[in-house]
ROFIFI-881820 format. One record per residue (C-alpha): residue number from 0; residue in three letters; x, z, y. Coordinates in nm, 2 decimals, m for minus. Each point is the difference from the previous one (the first is absolute). Layout:
BEGIN
  resi  resn      xx      zz      yy
   NUM   ala       X       Z       Y
...
***
This chain:
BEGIN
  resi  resn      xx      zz      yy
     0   unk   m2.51    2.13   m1.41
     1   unk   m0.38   m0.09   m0.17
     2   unk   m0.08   m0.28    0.25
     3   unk    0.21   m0.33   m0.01
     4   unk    0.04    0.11    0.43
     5   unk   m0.01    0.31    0.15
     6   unk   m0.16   m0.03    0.33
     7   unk    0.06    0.17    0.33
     8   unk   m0.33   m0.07    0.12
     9   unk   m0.34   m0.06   m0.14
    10   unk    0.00   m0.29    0.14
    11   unk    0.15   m0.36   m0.23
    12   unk    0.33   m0.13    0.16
    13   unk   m0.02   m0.27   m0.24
    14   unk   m0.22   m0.20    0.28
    15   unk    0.20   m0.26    0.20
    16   unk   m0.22    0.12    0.26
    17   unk    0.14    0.15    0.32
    18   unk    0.03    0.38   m0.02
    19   unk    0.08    0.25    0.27
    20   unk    0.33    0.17   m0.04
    21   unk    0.16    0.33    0.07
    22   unk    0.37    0.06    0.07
    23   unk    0.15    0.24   m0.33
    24   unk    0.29    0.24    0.08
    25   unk    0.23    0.05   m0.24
    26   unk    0.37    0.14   m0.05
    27   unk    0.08   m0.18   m0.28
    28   unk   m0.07   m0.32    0.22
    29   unk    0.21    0.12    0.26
    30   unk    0.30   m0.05   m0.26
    31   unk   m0.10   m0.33   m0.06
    32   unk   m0.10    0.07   m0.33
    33   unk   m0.33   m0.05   m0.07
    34   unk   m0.12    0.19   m0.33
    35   unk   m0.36   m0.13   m0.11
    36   unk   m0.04    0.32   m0.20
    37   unk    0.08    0.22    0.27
    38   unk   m0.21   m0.15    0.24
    39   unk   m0.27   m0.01   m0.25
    40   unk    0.02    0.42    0.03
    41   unk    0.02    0.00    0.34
    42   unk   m0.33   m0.20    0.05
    43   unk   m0.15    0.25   m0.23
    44   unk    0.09    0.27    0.20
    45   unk   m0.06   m0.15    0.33
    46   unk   m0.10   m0.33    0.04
    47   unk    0.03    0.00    0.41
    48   unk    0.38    0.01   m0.01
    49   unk    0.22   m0.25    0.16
    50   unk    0.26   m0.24   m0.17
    51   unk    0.27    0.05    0.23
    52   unk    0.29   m0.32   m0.07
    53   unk    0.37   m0.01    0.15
    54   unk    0.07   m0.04    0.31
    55   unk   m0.31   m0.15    0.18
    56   unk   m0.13   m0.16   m0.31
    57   unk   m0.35    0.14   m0.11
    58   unk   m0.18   m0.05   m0.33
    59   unk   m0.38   m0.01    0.03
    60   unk   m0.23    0.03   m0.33
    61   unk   m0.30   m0.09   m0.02
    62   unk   m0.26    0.29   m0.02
    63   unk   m0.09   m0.10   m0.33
    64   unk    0.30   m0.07   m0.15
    65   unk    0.04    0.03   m0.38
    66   unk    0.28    0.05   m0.28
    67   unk   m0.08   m0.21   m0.28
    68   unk    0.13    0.21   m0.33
    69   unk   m0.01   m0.24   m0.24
    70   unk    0.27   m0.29   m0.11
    71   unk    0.02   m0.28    0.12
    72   unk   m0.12   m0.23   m0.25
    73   unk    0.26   m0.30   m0.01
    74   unk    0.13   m0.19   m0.32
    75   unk    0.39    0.12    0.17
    76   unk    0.17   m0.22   m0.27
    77   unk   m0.18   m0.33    0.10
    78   unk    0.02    0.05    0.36
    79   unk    0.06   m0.27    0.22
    80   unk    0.06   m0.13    0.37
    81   unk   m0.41   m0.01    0.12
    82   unk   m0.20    0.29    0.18
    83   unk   m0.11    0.28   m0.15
    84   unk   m0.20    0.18    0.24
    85   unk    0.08    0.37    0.05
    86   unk   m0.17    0.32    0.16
    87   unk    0.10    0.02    0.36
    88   unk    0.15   m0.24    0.30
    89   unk    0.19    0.16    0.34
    90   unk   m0.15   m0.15    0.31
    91   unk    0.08    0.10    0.35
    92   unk   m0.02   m0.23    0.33
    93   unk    0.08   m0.06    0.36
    94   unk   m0.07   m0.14    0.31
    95   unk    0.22   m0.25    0.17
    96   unk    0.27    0.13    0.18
    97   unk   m0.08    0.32   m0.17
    98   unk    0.15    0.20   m0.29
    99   unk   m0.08    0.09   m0.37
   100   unk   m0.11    0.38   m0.01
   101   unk   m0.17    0.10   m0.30
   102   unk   m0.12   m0.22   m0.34
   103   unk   m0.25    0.10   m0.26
   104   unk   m0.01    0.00   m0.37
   105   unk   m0.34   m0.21   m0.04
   106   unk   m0.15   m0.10   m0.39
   107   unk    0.12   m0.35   m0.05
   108   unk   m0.22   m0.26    0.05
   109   unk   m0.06   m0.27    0.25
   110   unk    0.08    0.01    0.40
   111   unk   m0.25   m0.11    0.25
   112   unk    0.14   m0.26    0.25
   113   unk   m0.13   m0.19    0.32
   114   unk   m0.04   m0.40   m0.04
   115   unk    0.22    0.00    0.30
   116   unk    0.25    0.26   m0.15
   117   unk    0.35   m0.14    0.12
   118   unk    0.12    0.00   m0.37
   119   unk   m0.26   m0.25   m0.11
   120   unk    0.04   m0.25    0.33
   121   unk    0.39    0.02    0.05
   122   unk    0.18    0.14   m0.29
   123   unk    0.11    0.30    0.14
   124   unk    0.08    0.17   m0.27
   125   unk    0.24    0.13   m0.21
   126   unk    0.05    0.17   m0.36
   127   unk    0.31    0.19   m0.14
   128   unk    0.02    0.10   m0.41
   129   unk    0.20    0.29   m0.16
   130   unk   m0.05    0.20   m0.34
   131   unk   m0.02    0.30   m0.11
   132   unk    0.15    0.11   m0.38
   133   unk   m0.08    0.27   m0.23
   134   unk    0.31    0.20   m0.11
   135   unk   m0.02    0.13   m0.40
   136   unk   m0.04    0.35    0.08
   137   unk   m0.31   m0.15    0.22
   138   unk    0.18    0.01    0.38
   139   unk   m0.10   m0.27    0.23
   140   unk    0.27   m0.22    0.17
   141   unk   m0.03   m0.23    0.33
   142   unk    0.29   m0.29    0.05
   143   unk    0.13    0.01    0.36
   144   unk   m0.35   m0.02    0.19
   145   unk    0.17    0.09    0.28
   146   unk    0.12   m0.37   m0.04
   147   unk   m0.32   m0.15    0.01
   148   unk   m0.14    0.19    0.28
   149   unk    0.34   m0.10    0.19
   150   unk   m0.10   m0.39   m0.06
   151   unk   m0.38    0.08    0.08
   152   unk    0.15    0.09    0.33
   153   unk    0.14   m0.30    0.03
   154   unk   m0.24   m0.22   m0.10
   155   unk   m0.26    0.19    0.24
   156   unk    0.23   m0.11    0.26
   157   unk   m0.02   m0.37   m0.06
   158   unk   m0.38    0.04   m0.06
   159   unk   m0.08    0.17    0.31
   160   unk   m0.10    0.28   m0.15
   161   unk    0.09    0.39    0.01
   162   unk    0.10    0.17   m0.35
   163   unk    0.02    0.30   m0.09
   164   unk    0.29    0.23    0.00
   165   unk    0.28   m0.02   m0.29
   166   unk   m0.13    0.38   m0.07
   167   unk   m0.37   m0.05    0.02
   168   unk    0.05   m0.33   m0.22
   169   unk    0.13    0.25   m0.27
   170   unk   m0.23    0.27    0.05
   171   unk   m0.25   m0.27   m0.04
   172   unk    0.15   m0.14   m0.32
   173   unk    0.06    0.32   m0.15
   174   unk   m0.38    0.14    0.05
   175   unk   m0.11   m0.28   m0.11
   176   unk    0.17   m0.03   m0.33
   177   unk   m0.06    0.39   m0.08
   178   unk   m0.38   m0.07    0.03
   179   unk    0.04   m0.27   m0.28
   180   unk    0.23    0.18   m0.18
   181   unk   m0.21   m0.04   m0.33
   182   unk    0.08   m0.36    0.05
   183   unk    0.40   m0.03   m0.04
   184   unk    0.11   m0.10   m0.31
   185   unk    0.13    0.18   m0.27
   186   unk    0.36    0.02    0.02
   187   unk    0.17   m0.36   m0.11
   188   unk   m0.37   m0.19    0.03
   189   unk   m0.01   m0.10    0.32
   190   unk   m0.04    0.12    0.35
   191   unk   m0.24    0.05    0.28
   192   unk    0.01   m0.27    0.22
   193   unk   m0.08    0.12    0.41
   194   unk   m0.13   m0.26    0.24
   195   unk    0.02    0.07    0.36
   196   unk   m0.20   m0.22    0.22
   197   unk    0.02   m0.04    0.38
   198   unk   m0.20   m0.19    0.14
   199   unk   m0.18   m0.09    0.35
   200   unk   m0.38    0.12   m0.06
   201   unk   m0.10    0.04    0.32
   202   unk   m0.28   m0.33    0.14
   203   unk    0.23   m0.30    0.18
   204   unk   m0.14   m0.29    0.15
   205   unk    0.25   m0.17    0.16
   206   unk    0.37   m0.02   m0.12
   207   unk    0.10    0.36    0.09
   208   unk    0.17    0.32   m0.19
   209   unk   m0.34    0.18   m0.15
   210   unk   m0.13    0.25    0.19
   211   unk    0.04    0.25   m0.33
   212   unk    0.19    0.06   m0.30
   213   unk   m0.03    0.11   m0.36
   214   unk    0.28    0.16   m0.25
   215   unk   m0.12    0.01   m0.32
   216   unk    0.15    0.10   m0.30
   217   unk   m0.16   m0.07   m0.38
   218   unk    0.21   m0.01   m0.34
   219   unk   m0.07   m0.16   m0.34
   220   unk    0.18    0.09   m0.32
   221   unk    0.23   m0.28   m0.12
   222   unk    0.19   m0.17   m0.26
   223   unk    0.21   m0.32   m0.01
   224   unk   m0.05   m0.23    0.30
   225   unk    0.10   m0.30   m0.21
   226   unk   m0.20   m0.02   m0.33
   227   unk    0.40   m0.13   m0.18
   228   unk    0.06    0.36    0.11
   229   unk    0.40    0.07   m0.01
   230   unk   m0.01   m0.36   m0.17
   231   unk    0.16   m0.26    0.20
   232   unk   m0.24   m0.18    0.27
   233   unk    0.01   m0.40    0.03
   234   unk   m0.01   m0.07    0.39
   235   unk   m0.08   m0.37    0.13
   236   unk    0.20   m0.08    0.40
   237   unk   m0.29   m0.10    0.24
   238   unk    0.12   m0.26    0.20
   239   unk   m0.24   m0.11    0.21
   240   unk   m0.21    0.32    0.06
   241   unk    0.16    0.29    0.19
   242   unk   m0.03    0.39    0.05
   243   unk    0.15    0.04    0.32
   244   unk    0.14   m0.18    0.34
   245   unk    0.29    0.16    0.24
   246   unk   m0.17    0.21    0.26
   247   unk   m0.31    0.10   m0.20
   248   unk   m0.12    0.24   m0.24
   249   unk    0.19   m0.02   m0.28
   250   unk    0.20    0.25    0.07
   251   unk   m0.24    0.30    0.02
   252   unk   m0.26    0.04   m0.28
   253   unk   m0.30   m0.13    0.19
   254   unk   m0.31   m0.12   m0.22
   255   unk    0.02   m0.34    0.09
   256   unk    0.32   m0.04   m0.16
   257   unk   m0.15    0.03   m0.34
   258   unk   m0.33   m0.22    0.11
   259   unk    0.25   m0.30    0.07
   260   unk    0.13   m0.04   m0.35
   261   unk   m0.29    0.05   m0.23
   262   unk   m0.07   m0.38   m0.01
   263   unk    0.35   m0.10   m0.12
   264   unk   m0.04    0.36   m0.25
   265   unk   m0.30   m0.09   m0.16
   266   unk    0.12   m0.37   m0.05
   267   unk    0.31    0.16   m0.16
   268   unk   m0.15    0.24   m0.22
   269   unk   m0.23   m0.29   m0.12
   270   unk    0.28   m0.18   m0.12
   271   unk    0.13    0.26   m0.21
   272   unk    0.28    0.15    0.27
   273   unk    0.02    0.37    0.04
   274   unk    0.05   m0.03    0.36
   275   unk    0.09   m0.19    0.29
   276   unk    0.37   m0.03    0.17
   277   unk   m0.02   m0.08    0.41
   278   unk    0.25   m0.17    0.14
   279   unk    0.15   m0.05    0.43
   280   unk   m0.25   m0.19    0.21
   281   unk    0.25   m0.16    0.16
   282   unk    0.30   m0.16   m0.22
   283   unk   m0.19    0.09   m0.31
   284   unk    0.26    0.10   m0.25
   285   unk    0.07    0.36    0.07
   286   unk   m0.20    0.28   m0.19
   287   unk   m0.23    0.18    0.18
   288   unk   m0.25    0.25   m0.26
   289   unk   m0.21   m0.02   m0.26
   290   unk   m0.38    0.04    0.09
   291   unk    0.04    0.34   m0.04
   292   unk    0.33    0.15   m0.06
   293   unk    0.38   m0.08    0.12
   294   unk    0.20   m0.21   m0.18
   295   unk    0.37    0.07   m0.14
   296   unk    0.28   m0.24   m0.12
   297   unk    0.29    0.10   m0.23
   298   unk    0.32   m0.14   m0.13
   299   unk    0.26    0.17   m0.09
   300   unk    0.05    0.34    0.12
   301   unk   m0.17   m0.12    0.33
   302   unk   m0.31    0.04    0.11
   303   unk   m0.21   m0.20    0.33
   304   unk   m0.31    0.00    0.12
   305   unk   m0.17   m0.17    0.28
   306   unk    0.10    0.22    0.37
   307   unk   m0.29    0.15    0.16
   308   unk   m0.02   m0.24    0.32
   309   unk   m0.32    0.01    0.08
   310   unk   m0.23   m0.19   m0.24
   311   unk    0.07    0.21   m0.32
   312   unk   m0.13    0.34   m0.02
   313   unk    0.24    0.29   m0.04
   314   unk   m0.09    0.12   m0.34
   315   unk    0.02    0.37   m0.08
   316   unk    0.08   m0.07   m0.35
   317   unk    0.25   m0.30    0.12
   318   unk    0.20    0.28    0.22
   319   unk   m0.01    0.26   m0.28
   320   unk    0.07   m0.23   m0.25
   321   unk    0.31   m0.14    0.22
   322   unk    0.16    0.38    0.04
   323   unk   m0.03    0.06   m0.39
   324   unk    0.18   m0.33   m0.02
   325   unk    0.28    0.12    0.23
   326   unk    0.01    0.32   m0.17
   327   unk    0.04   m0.16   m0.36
   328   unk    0.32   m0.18    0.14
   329   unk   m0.18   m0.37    0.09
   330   unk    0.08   m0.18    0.28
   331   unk   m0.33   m0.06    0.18
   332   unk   m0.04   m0.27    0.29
   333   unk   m0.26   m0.04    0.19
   334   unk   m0.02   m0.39    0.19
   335   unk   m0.17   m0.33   m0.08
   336   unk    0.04   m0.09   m0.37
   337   unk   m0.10   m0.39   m0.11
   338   unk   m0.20   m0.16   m0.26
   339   unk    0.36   m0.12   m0.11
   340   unk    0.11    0.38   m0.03
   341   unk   m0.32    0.07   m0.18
   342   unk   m0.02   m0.25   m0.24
   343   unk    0.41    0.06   m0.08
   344   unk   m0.04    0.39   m0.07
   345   unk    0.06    0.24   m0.22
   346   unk   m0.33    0.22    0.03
   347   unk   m0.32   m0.03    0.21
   348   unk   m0.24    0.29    0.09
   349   unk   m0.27    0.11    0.23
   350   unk   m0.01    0.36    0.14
   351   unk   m0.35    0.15    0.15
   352   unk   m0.18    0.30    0.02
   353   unk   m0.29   m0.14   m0.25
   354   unk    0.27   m0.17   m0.24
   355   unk    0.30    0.23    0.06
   356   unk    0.27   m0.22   m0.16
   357   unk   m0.11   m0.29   m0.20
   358   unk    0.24   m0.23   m0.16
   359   unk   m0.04   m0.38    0.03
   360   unk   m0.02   m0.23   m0.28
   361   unk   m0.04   m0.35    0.17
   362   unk    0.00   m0.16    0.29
   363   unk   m0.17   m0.36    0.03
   364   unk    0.11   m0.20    0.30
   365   unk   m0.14   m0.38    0.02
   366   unk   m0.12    0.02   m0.28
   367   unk    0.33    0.08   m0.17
   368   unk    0.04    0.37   m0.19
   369   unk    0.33    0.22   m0.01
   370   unk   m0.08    0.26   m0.23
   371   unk    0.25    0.35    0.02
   372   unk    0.13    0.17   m0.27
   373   unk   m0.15   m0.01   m0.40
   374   unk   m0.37    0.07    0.08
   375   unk    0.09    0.34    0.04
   376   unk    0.10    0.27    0.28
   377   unk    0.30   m0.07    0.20
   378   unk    0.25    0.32   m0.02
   379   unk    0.01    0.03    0.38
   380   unk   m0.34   m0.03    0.00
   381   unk   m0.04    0.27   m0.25
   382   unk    0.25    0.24    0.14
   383   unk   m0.17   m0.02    0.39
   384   unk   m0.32    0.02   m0.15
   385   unk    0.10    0.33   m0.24
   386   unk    0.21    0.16    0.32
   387   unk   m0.26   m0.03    0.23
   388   unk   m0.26    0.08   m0.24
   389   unk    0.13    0.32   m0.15
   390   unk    0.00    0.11    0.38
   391   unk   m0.33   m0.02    0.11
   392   unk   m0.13    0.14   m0.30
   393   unk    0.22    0.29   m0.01
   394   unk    0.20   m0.02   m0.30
   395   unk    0.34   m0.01    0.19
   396   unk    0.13    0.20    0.33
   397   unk   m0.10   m0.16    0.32
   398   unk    0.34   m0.03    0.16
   399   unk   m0.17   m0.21    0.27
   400   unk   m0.26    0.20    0.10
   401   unk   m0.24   m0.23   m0.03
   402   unk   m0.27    0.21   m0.22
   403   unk   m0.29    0.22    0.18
   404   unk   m0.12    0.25   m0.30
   405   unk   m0.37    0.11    0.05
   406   unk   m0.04    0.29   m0.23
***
């Protein structure tokens, strides 16, 4: 290809501006597979066609939509946790009381939104986060979105909100990492990290569910969330600042959640800590999570972490993480664990989708430190983290059918 994008139209899609849109038809679509090269002949030959999706999902293109050729131009062995911003977002809304019918691939770049939207004045909002991997003979791989559209569900609930279905979520996900695909990693550099957004858009006033609702979908490629990497983290216990209450949000992966802990974040990272360790609101001694990943005790052969009750959110990674365990002949509970326990174990780690499985080094608590192991990585640690790693990039059979292949 001589151009660094071949375009569909004479027409420049690489405007943010707002551009009409035509519904594409297309068979290899309707498999939920969506090839960028084979749409890319299909627009040639007629550029009128519809996208057809599955089931009542629709895919709608902008009538200017382009395939950038080129590679994408990223350092992949210095790559980090920070946005990289990529070639195309999904967006698709609804009205209240209504229901999510079609979504369109638009050129990323910023969203307009009403003063009044009901995101900005109350919150309403939610986010979800998955990856994609690159396989060595260059497939792509999704780890259980079905799981994260199940909890957007959920959370949409608490937030008075509608979602979309589990299918359309994946449909979504899946079109949306195909248009990026010159964006995933090479194999064993990283992956491509997919944010889902729903959020209340619609103009509120008063303290009322927003009239209208946006799903939108945009990725970033992605390296280590913590810059120690698979080195342990050091994690200082907040004790006076906490995430969540019983009968609120913490639970579901609403926006706020993360809002609430960035002044007790920044003032740990100032002081040198990795991250910060939340604790009960009420007797204030049993683990809750860290500020953005569950948290993990071992000793022995056993293995507890904090029960979801509520106030800690029900980790992807933590229930994946928790059958690997189980399948590797660990005894894994799930109920309140102490500062006591804690402090008086074996191994500590933190499980997310951004960190996967990082090991802990330190804990400081009062302003006393209990380091783990010699500086190094724990072998539990090391063994969940290679299990459950190995998986969602392919290199082992998924037994747990857990792994979505693209192409």
């Amino acid at each position: 290809m001589a151009s660094a994008a071949a375009a569909v139209t004479n027409t420049s899609f690489f405007s943010h501006k707002h551009q009409s849109s035509r519904l594409l038809h297309s068979p290899t679509l309707s498999s939920g597979k969506f090839s960028l090269e084979v749409l890319k002949q299909n627009l040639f030959a007629d550029s009128s066609l519809r996208l057809s999706s599955v089931g009542q999902c629709e895919a709608v293109l902008s009538e200017t939509y382009s395939i950038p050729s080129r590679s994408a131009e990223v350092d992949w062995d210095n790559l980090g946790f920070g946005l990289i911003p990529t070639d195309y977002m999904y967006i698709m809304k609804c009205p209240h009381g209504g229901s999510f019918s079609k979504g369109e691939l638009q050129r990323f770049g910023n969203i307009e939104l009403s003063p009044s939207a009901g995101v900005l004045n109350y919150g309403q909002g939610l986010f979800e986060g998955l990856k994609a991997y690159r396989k060595q003979d260059g497939n792509i791989l999704l780890f259980r979105p079905d799981e994260n559209a199940l909890r957007l569900s959920t959370g949409a609930k608490r937030m008075c909100m509608p979602a979309p279905s589990v299918e359309h979520f994946v449909y979504a996900v899946k079109e949306t990492v195909l248009a990026n695909e010159r964006w995933i990693p090479p194999a064993g550099k990283g992956s491509l990290y997919i944010r889902p957004l729903l959020m209340g858009s619609g103009s509120v006033l008063g303290i009322a569910p927003a009239p209208e609702y946006t799903f939108l979908i945009y990725v970033s490629p992605v390296g280590n969330y913590f810059k120690e990497g698979m080195a342990p983290i050091n994690l200082v216990i907040e004790t006076n600042v906490h995430r969540a209450s019983p009968g609120g949000t913490g639970g579901v992966k609403s926006i706020g959640n993360y809002a609430a802990v960035l002044e007790a974040h920044t003032a740990a990272k100032a002081k040198g800590y990795s991250d910060v360790l939340y604790l009960d609101c009420i007797h204030k001694k049993y683990l809750e999570e860290v500020s953005s990943c569950n948290v993990f005790v071992v000793k022995g052969n056993v293995i507890a972490t904090p029960a979801i009750q509520g106030t800690i959110l029900p980790g992807i990674t933590r229930k994946s993480i928790i059958d690997v365990a189980r399948s590797r002949g660990f005894e894994v509970v799930e109920r309140p664990v102490t500062v006591d326990e804690l402090l008086d174990a074996d191994e500590v780690f933190c499980t997310g989708t951004a960190v996967v499985v990082s090991p802990v080094g330190s804990i400081t608590y009062l302003g006393k430190r209990v380091c783990y192991g010699e500086g190094g990585i724990g072998p539990v640690s090391q063994e969940l983290y290679s299990g459950l790693t190995r998986l969602q990039m392919g290199l082992v059979e998924d037994k747990m059918g857990w792994i979505v292949e693209l192409k």
